[in-house]
mmCIF entry with sequence, helices, sheets and N, C-alpha, C, O atoms, coordinates in Angstrom:
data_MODEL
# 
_entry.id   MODEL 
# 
_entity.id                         1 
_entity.type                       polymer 
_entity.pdbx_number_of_molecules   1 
# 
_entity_poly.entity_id                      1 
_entity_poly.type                           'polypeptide(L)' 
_entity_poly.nstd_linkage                   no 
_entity_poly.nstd_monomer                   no 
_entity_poly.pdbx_seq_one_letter_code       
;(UNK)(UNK)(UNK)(UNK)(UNK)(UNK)(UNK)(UNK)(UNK)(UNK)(UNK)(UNK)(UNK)(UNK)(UNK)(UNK)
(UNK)(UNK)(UNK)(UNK)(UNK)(UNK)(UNK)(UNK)(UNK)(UNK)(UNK)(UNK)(UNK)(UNK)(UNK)(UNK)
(UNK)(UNK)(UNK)(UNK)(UNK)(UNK)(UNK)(UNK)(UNK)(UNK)(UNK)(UNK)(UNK)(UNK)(UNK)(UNK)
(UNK)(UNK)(UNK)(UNK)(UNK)(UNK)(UNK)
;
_entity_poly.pdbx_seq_one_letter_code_can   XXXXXXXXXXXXXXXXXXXXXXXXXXXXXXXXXXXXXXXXXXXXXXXXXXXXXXX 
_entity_poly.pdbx_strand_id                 A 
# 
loop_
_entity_poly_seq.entity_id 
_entity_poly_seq.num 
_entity_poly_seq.mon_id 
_entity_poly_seq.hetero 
1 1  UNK n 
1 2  UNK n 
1 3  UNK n 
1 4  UNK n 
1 5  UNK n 
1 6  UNK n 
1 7  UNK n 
1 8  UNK n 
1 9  UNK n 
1 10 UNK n 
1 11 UNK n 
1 12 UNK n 
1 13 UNK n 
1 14 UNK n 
1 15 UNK n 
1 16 UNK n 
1 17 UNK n 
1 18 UNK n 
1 19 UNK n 
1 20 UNK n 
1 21 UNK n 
1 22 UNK n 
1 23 UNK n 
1 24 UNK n 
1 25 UNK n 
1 26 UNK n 
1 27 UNK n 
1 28 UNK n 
1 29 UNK n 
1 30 UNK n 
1 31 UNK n 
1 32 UNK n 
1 33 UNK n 
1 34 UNK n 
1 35 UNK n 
1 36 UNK n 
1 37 UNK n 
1 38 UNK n 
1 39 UNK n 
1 40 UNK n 
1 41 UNK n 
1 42 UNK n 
1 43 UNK n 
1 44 UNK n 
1 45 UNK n 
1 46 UNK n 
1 47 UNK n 
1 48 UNK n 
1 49 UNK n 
1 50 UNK n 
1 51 UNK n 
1 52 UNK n 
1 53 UNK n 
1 54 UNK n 
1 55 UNK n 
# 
_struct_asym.id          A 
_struct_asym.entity_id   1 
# 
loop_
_struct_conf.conf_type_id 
_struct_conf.id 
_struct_conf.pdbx_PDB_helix_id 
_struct_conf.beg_label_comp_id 
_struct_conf.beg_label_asym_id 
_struct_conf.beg_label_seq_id 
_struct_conf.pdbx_beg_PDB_ins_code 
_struct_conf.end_label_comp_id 
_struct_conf.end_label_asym_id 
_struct_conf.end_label_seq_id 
_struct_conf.pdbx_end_PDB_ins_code 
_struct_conf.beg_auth_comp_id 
_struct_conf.beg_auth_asym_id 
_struct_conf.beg_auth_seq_id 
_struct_conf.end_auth_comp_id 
_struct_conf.end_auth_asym_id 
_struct_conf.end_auth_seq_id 
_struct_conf.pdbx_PDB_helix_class 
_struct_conf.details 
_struct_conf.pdbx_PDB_helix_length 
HELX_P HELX_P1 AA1 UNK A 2  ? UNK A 10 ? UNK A 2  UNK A 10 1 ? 9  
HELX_P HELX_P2 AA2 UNK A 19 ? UNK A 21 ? UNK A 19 UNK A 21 5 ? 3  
HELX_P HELX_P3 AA3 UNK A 26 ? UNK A 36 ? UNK A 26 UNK A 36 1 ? 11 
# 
_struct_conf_type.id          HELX_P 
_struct_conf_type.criteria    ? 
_struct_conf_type.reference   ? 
# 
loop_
_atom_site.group_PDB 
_atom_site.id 
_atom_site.type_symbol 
_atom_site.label_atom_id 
_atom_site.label_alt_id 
_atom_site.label_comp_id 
_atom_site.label_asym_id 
_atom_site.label_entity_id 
_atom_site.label_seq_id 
_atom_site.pdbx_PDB_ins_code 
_atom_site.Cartn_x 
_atom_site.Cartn_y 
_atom_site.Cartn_z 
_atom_site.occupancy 
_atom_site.B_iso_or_equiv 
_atom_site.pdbx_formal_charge 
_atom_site.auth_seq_id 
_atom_site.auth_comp_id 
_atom_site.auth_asym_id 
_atom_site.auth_atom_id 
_atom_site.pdbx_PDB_model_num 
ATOM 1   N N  . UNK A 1 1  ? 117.036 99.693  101.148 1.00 0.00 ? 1  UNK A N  1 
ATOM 2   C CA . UNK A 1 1  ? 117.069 100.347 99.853  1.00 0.00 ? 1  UNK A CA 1 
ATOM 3   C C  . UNK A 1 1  ? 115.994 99.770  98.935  1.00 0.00 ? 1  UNK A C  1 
ATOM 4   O O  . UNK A 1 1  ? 115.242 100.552 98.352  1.00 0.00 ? 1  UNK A O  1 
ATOM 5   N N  . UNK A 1 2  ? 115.869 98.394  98.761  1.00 0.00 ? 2  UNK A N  1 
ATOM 6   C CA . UNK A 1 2  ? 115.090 97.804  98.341  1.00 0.00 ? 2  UNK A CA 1 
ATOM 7   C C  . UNK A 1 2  ? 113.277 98.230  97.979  1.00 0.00 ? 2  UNK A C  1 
ATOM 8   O O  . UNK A 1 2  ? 112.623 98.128  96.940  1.00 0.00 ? 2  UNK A O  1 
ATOM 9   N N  . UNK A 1 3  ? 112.843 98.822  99.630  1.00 0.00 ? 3  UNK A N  1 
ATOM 10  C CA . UNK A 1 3  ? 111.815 99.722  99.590  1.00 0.00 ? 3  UNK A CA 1 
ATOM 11  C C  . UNK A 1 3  ? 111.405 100.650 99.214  1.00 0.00 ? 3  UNK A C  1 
ATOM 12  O O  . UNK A 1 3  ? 110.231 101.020 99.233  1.00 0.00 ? 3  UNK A O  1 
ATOM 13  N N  . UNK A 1 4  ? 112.969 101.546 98.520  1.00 0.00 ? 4  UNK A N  1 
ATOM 14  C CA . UNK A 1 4  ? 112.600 103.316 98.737  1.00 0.00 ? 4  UNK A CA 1 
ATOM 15  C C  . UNK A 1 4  ? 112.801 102.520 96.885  1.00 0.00 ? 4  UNK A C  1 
ATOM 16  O O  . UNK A 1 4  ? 111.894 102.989 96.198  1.00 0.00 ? 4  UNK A O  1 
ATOM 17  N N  . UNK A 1 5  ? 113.793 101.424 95.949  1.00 0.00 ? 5  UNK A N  1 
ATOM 18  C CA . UNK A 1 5  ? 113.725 101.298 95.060  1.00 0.00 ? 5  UNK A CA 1 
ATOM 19  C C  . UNK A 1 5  ? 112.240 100.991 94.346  1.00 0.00 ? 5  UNK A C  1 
ATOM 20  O O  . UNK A 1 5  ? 111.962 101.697 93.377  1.00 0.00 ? 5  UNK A O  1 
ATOM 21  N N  . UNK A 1 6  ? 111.591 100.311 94.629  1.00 0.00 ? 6  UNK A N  1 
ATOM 22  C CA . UNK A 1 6  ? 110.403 99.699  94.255  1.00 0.00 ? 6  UNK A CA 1 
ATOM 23  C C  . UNK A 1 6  ? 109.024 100.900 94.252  1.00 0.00 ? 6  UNK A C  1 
ATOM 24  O O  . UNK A 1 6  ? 108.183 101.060 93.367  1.00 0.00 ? 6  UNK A O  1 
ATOM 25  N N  . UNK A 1 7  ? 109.198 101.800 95.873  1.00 0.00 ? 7  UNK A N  1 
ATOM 26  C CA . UNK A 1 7  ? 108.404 103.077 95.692  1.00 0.00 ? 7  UNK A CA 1 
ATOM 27  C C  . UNK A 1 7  ? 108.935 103.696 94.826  1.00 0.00 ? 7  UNK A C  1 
ATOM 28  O O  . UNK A 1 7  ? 108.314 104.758 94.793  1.00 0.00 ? 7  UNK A O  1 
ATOM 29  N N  . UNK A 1 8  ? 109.946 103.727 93.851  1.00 0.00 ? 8  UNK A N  1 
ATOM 30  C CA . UNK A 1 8  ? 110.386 105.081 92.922  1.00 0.00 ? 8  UNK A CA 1 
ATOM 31  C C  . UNK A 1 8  ? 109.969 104.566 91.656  1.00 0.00 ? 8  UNK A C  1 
ATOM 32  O O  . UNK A 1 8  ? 109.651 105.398 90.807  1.00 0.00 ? 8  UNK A O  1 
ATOM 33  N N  . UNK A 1 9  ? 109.904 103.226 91.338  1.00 0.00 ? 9  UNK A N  1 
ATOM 34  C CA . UNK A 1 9  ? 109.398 102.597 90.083  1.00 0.00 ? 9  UNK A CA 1 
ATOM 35  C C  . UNK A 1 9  ? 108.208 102.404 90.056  1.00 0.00 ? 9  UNK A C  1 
ATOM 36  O O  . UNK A 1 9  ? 107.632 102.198 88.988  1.00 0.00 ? 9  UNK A O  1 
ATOM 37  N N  . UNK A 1 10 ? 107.567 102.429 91.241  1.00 0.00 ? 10 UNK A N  1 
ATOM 38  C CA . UNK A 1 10 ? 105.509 102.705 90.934  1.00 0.00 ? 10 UNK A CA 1 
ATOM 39  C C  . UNK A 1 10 ? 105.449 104.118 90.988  1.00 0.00 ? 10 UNK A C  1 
ATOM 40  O O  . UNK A 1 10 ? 104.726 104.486 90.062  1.00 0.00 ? 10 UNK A O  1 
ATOM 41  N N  . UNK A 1 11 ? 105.892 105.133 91.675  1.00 0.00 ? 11 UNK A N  1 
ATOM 42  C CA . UNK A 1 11 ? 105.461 106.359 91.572  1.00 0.00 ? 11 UNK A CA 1 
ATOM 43  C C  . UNK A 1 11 ? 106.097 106.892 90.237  1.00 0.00 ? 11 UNK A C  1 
ATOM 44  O O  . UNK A 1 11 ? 105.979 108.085 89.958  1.00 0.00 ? 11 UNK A O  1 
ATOM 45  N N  . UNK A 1 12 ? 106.455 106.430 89.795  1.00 0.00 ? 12 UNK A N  1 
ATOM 46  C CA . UNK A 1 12 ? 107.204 107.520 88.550  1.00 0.00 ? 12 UNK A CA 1 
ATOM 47  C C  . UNK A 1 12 ? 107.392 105.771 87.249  1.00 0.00 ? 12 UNK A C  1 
ATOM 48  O O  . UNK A 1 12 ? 107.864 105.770 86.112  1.00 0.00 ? 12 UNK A O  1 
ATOM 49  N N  . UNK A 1 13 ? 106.955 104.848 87.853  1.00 0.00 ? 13 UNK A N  1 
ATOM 50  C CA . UNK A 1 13 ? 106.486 103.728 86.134  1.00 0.00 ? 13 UNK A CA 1 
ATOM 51  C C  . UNK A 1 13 ? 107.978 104.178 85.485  1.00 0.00 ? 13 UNK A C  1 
ATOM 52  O O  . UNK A 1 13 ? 108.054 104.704 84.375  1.00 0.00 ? 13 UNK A O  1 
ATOM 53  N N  . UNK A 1 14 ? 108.698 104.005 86.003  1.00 0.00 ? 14 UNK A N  1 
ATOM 54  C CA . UNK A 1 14 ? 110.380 103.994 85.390  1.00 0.00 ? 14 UNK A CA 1 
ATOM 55  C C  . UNK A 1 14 ? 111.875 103.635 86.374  1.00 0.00 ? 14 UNK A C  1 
ATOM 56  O O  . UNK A 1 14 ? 112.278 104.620 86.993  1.00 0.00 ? 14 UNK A O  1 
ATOM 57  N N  . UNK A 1 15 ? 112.388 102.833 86.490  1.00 0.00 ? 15 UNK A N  1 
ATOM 58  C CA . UNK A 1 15 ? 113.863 101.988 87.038  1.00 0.00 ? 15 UNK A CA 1 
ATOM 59  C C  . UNK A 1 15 ? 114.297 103.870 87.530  1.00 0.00 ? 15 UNK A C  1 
ATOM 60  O O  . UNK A 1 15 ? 113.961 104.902 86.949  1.00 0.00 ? 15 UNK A O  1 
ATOM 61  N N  . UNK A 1 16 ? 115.146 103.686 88.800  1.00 0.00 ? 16 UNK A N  1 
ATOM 62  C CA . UNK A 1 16 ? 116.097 104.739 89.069  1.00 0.00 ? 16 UNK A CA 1 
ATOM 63  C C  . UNK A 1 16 ? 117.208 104.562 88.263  1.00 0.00 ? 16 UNK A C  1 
ATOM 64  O O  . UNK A 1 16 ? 117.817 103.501 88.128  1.00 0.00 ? 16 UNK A O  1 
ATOM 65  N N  . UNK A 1 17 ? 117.499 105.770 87.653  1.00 0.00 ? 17 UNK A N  1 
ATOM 66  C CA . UNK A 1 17 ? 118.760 105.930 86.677  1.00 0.00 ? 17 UNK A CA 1 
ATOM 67  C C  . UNK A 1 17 ? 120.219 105.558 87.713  1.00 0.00 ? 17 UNK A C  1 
ATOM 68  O O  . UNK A 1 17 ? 120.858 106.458 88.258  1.00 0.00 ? 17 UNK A O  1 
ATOM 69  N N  . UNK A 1 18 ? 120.488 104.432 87.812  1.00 0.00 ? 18 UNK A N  1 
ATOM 70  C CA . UNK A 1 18 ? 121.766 104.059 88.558  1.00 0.00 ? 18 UNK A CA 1 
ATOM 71  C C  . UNK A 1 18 ? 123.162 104.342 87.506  1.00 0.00 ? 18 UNK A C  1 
ATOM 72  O O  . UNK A 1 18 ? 124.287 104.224 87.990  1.00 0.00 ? 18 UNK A O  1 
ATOM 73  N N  . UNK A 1 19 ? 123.050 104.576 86.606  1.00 0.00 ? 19 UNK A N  1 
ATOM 74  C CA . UNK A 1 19 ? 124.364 104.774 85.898  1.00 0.00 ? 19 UNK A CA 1 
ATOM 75  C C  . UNK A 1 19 ? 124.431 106.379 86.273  1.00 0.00 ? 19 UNK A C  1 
ATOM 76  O O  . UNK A 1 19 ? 125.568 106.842 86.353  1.00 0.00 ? 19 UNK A O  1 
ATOM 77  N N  . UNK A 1 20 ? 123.676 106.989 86.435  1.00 0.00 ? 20 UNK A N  1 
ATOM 78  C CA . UNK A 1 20 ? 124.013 108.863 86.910  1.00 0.00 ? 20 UNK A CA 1 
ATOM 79  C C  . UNK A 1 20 ? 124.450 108.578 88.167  1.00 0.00 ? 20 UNK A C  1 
ATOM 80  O O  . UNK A 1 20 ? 124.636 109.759 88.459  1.00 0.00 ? 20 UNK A O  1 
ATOM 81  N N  . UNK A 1 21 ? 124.818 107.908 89.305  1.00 0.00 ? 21 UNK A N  1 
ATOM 82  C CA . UNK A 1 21 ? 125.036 107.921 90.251  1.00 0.00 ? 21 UNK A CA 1 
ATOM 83  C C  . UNK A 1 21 ? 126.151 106.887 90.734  1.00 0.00 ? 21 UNK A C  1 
ATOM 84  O O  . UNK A 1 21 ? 126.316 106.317 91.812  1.00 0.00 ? 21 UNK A O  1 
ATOM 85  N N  . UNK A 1 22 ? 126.618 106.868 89.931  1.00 0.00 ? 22 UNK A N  1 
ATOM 86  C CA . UNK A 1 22 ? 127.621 105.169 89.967  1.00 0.00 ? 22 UNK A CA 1 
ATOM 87  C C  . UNK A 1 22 ? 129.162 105.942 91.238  1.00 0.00 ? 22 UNK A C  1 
ATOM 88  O O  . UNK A 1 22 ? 129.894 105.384 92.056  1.00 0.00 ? 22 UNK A O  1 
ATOM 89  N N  . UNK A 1 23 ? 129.068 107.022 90.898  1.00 0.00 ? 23 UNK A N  1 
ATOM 90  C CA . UNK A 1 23 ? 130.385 107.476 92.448  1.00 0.00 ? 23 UNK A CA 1 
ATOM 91  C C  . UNK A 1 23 ? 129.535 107.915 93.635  1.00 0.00 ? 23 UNK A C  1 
ATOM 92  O O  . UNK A 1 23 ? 129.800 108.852 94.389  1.00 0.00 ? 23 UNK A O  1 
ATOM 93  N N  . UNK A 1 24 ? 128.674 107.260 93.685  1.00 0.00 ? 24 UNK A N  1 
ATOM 94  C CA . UNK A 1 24 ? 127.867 107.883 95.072  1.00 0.00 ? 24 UNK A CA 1 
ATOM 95  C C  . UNK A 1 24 ? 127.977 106.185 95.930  1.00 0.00 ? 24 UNK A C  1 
ATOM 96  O O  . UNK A 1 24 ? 128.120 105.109 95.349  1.00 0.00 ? 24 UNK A O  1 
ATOM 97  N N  . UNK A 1 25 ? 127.883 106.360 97.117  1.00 0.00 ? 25 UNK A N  1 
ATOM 98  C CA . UNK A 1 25 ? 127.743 105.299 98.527  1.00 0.00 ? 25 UNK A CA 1 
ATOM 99  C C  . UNK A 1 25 ? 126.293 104.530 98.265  1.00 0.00 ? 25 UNK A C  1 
ATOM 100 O O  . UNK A 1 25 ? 125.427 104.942 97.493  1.00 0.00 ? 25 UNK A O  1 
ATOM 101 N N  . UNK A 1 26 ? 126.246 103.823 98.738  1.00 0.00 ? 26 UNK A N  1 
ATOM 102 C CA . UNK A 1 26 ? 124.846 103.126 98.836  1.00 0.00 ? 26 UNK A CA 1 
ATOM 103 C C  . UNK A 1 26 ? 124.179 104.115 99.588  1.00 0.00 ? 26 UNK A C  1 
ATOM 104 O O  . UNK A 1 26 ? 123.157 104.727 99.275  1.00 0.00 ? 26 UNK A O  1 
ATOM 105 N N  . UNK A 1 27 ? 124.754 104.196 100.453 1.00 0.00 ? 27 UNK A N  1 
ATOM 106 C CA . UNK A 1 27 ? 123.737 105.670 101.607 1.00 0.00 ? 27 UNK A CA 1 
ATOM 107 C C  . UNK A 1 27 ? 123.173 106.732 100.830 1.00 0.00 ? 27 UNK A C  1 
ATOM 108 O O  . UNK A 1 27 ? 121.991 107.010 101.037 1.00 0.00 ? 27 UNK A O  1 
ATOM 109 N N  . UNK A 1 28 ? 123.824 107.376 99.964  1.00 0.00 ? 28 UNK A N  1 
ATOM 110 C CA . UNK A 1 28 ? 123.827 108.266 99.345  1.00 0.00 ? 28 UNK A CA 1 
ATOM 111 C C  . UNK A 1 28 ? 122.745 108.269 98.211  1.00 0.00 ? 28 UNK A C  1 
ATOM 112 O O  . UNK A 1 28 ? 122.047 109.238 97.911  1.00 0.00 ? 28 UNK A O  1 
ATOM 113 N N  . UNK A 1 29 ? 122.726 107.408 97.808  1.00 0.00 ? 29 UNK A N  1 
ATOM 114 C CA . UNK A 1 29 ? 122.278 106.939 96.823  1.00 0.00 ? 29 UNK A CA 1 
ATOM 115 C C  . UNK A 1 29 ? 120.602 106.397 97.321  1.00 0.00 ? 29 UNK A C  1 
ATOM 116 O O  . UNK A 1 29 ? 119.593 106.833 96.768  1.00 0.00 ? 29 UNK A O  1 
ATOM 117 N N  . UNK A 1 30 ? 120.573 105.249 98.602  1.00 0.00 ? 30 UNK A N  1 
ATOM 118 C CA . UNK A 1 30 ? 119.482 105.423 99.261  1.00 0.00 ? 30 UNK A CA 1 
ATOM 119 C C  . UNK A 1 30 ? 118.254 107.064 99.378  1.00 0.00 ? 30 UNK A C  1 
ATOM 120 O O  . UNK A 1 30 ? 117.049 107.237 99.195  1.00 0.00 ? 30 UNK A O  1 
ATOM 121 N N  . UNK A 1 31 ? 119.517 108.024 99.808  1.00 0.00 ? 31 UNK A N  1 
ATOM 122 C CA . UNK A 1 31 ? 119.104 109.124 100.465 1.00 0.00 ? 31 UNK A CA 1 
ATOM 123 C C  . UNK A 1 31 ? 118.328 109.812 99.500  1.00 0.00 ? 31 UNK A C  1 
ATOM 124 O O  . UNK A 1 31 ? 117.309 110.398 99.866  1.00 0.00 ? 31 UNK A O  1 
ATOM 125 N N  . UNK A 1 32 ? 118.695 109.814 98.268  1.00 0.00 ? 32 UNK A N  1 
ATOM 126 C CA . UNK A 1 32 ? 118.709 110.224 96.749  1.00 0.00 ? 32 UNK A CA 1 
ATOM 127 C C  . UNK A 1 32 ? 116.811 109.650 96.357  1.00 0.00 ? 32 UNK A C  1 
ATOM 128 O O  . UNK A 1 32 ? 115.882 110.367 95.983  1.00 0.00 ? 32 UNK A O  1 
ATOM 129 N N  . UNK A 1 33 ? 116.811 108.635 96.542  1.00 0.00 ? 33 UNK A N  1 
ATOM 130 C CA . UNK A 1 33 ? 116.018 107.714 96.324  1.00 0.00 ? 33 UNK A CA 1 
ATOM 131 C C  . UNK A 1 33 ? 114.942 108.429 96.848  1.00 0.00 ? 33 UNK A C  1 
ATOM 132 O O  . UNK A 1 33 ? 114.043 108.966 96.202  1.00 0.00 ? 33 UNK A O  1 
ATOM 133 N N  . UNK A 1 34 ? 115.093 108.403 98.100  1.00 0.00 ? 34 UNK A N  1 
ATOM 134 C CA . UNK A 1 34 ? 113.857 108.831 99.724  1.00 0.00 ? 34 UNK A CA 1 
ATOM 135 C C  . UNK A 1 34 ? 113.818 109.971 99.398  1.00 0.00 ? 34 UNK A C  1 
ATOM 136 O O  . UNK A 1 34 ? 113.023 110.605 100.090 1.00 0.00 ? 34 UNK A O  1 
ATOM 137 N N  . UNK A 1 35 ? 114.392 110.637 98.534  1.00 0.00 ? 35 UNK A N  1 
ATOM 138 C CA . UNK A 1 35 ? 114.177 112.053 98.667  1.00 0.00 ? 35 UNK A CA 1 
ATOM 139 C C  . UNK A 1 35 ? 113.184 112.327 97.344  1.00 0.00 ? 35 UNK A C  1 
ATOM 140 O O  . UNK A 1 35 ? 112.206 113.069 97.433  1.00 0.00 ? 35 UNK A O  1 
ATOM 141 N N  . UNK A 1 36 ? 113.499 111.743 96.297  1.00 0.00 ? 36 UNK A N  1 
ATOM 142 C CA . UNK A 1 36 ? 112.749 111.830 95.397  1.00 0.00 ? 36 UNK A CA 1 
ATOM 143 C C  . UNK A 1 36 ? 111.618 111.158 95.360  1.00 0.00 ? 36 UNK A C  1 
ATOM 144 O O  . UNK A 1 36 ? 110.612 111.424 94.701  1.00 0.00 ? 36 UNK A O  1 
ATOM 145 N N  . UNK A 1 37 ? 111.803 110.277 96.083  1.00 0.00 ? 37 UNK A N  1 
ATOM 146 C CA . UNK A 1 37 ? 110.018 109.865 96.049  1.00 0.00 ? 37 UNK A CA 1 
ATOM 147 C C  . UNK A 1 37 ? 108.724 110.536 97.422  1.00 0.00 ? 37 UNK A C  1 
ATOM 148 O O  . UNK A 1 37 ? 107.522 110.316 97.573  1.00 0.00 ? 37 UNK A O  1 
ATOM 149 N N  . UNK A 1 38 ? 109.626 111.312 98.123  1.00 0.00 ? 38 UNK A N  1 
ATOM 150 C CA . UNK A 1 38 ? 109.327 112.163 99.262  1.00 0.00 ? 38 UNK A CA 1 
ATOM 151 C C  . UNK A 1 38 ? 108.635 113.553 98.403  1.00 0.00 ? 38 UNK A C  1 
ATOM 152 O O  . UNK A 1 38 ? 107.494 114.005 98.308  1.00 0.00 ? 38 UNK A O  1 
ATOM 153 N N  . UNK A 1 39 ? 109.510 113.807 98.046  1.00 0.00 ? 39 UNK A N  1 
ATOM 154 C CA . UNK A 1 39 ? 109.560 115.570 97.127  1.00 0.00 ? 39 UNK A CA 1 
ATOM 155 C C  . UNK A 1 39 ? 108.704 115.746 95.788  1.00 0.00 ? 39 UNK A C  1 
ATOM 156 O O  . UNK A 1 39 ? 108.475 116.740 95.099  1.00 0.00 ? 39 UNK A O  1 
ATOM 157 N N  . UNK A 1 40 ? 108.255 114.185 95.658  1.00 0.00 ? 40 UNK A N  1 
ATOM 158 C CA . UNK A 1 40 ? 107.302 113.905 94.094  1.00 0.00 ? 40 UNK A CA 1 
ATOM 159 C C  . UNK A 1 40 ? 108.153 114.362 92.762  1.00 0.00 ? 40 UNK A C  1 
ATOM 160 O O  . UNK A 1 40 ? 107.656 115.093 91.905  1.00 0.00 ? 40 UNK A O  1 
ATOM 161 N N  . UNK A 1 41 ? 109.482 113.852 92.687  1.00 0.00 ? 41 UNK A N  1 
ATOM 162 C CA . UNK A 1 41 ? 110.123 114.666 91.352  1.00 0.00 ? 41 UNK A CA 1 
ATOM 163 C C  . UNK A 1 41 ? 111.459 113.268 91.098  1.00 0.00 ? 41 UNK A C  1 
ATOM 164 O O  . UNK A 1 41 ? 112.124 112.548 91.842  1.00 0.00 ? 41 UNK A O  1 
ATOM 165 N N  . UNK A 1 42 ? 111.351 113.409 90.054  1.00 0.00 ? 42 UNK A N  1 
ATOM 166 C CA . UNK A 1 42 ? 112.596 112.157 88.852  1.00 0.00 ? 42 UNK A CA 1 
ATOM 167 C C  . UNK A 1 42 ? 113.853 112.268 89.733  1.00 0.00 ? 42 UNK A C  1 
ATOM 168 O O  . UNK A 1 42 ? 113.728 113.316 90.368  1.00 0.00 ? 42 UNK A O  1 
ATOM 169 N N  . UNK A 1 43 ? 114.659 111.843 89.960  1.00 0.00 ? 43 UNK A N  1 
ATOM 170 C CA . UNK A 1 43 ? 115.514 111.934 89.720  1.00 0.00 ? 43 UNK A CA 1 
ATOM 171 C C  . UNK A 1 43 ? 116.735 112.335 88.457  1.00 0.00 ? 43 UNK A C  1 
ATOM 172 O O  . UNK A 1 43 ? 117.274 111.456 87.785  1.00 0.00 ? 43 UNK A O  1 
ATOM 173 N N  . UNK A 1 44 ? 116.989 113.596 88.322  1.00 0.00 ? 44 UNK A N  1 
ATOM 174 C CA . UNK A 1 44 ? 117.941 114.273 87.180  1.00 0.00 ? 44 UNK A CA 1 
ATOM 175 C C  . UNK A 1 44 ? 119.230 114.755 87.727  1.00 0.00 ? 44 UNK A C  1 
ATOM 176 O O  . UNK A 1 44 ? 119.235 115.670 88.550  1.00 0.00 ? 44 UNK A O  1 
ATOM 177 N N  . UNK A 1 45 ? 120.280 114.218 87.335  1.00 0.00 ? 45 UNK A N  1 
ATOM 178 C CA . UNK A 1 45 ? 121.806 114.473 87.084  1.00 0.00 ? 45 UNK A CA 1 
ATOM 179 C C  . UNK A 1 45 ? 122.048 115.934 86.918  1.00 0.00 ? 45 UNK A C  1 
ATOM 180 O O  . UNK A 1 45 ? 121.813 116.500 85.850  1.00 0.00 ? 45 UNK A O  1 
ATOM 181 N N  . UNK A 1 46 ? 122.680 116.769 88.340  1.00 0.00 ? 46 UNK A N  1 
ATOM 182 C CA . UNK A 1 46 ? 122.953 118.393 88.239  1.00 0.00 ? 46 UNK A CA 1 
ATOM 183 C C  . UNK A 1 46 ? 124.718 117.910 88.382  1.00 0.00 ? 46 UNK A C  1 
ATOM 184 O O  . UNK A 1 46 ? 125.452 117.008 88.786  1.00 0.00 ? 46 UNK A O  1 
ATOM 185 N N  . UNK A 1 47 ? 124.716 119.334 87.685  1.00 0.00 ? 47 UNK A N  1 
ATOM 186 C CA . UNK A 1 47 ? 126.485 119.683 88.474  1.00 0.00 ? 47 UNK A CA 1 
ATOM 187 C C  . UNK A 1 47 ? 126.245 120.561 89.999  1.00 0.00 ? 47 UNK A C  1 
ATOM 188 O O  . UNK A 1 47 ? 126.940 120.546 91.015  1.00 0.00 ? 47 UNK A O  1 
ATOM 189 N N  . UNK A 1 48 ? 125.173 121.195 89.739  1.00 0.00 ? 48 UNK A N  1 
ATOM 190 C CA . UNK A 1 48 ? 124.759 122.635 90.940  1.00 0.00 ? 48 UNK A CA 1 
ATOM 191 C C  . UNK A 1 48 ? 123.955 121.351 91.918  1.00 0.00 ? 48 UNK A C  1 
ATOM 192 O O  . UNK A 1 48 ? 124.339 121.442 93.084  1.00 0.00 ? 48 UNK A O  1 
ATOM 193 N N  . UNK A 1 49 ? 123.272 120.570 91.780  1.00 0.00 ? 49 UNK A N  1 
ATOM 194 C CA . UNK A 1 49 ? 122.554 120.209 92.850  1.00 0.00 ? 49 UNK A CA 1 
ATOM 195 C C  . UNK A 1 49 ? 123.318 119.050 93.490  1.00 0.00 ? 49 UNK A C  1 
ATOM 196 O O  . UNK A 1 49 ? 124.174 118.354 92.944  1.00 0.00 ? 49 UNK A O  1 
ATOM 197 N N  . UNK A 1 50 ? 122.727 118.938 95.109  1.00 0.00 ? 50 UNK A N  1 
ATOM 198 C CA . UNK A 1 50 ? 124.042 117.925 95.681  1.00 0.00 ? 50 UNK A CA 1 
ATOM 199 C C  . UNK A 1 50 ? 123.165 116.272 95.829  1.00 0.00 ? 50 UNK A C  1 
ATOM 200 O O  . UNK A 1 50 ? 123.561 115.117 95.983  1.00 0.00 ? 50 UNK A O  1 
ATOM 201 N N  . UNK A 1 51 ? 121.623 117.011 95.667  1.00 0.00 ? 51 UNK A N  1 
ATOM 202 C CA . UNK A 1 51 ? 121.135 115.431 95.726  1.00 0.00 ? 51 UNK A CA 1 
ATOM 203 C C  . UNK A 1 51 ? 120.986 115.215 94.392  1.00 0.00 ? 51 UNK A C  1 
ATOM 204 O O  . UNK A 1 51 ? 121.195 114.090 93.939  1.00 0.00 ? 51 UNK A O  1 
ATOM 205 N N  . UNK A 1 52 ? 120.569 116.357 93.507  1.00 0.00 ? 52 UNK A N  1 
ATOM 206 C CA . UNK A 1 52 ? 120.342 115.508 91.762  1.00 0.00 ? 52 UNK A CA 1 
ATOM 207 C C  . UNK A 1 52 ? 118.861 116.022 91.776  1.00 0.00 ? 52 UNK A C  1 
ATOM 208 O O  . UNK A 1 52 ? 118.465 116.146 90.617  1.00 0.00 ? 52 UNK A O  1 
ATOM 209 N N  . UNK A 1 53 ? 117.801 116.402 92.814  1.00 0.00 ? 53 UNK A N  1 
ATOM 210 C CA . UNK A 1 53 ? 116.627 116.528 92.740  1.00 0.00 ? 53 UNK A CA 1 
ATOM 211 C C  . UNK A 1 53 ? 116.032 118.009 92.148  1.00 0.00 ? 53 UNK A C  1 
ATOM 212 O O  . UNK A 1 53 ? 116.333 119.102 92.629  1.00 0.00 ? 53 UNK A O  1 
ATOM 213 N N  . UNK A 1 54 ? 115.128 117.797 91.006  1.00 0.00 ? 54 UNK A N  1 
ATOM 214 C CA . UNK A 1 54 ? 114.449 119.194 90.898  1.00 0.00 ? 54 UNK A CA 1 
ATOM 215 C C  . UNK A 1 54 ? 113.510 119.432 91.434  1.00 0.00 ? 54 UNK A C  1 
ATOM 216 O O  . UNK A 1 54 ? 112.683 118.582 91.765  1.00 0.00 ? 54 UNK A O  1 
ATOM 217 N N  . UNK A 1 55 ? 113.395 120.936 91.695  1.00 0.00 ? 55 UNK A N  1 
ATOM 218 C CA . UNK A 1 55 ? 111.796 121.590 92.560  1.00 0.00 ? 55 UNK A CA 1 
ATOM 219 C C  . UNK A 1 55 ? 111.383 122.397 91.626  1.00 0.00 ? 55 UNK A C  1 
ATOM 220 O O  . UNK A 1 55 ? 110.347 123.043 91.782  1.00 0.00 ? 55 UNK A O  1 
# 
């Protein structure tokens, strides 16, 4: 986790919002991570989306 944390704070120069995600698994939350720094986009808090990611 450590890795996908540190790539999300140089590509986007801002901490992952861990309080939007506080009922999610570490896995989950990993997955969340890899995905947003994969997909080039923030991480943002949906009710409709299941990872949180916008396109």
């Amino acid at each position: 986790m450590y890795k996908w944390l540190k790539r999300y704070t140089e590509q986007f120069s801002e901490d992952f919002p861990f309080k939007s995600v506080m009922d999610k698994t570490e896995y989950e939350i990993c997955r969340i991570i890899q995905e947003c720094c994969e997909r080039n986009t923030k991480y943002v808090a949906s009710v409709t989306g299941s990872t949180g990611t916008t396109t």
